[in-house]
C-alpha positions, 0 to 999 in steps of 0.5 A: 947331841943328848938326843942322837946318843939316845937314839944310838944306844937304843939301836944297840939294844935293839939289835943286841936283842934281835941277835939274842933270840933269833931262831932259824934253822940252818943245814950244810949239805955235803954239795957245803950249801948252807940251808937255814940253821940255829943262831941262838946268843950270836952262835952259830950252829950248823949240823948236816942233814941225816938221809942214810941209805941201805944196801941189800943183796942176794941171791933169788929163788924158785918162783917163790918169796925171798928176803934180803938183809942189809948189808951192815958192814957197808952202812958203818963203812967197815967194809966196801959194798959187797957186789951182788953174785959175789961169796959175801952178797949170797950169805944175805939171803934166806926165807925166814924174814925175823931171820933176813930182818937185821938192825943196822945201829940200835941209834936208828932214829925214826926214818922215813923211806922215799925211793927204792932201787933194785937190780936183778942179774938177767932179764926175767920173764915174769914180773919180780917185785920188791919191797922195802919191810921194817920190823917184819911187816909192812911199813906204815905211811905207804909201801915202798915197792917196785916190779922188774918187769917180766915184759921188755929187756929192763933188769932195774926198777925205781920205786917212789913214795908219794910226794910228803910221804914215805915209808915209816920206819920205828928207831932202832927198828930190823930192816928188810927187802922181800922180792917176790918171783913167780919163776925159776931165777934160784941162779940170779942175783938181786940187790937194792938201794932204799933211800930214807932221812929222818923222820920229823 
């Protein structure tokens, strides 16, 4: 009898400790998947992952360069995203990228930037490429970039960062697109989608 108390009391302790000092991580998703999280004394913690995404808009130019600014309001959700060719999408475009370049929250954390998307208003005849800028230049750890083609009928592009990459963006950093035209689409609308998450 001594002996099977013993040996319960001991269970006890040992399972009180492993409980105490477990470490996992875990995440809700907004699907509600619960990822491995934070168990620390019995609590359980969650937080939900940071994968913010930014939308730019303009309007484009005579085969020249162009910058597009975030559209702010859409991000902080004090507005609906604007659409492109609209009064609101063509006051975000200008030549000037330290003008273009706008912080979207001076709480940013560290980003790292993975797939861009871009649109432009009419098939155009020659290549029209985007790029994905932080602090008015070019993002460390690989260019986020892609070319609506002036070959074909496509109007979109998707660009990738490589697999465990991405373009890096510094916290609380200016953001901006800069398209890159080599005809006249001064009469175009453009807008893209960069998707990032936080930067470990």
């Amino acid at each position: 009898m001594k002996r099977f108390l013993f040996v319960t009391l001991l269970f006890a302790v040992v399972a009180t400790s492993a409980w105490a000092i477990r470490r996992d991580t875990l995440t809700e998703r907004s699907s509600g998947e619960i990822l491995p999280s934070l168990i620390v004394d019995g609590i359980l913690e969650t937080h939900r992952a940071f994968d913010p995404s930014f939308f730019f808009c303009g309007q484009n130019v005579n085969a020249s360069t162009v910058y597009f600014s975030p559209v702010v309001a859409t991000f902080n959700g004090s507005a609906v995203k604007p659409i492109p060719g609209d009064g609101v999408c063509d006051g975000f475009d200008g030549a000037t990228e330290a003008t273009q370049s706008l912080l979207v929250s001076a709480q940013m954390p560290a980003l790292r930037c993975s797939a861009i998307t871009c649109w432009v208003s009419s098939d155009p005849a020659s290549n029209v490429v985007f790029t994905f800028r932080a602090a008015d230049a070019a993002t460390a750890g690989g260019t986020l970039t892609c070319t609506v083609p002036g070959t074909g009928s496509a109007q979109n592009c998707v660009g990738r960062a490589e697999a465990g990459k991405g373009a890096y963006v510094p916290a609380a950093a200016e953001i901006a697109i800069q398209a890159v035209t080599l005809e006249d689409l001064s009469l175009q609308d453009a807008a893209c989608t960069v998707q990032c998450s936080a930067a470990e």
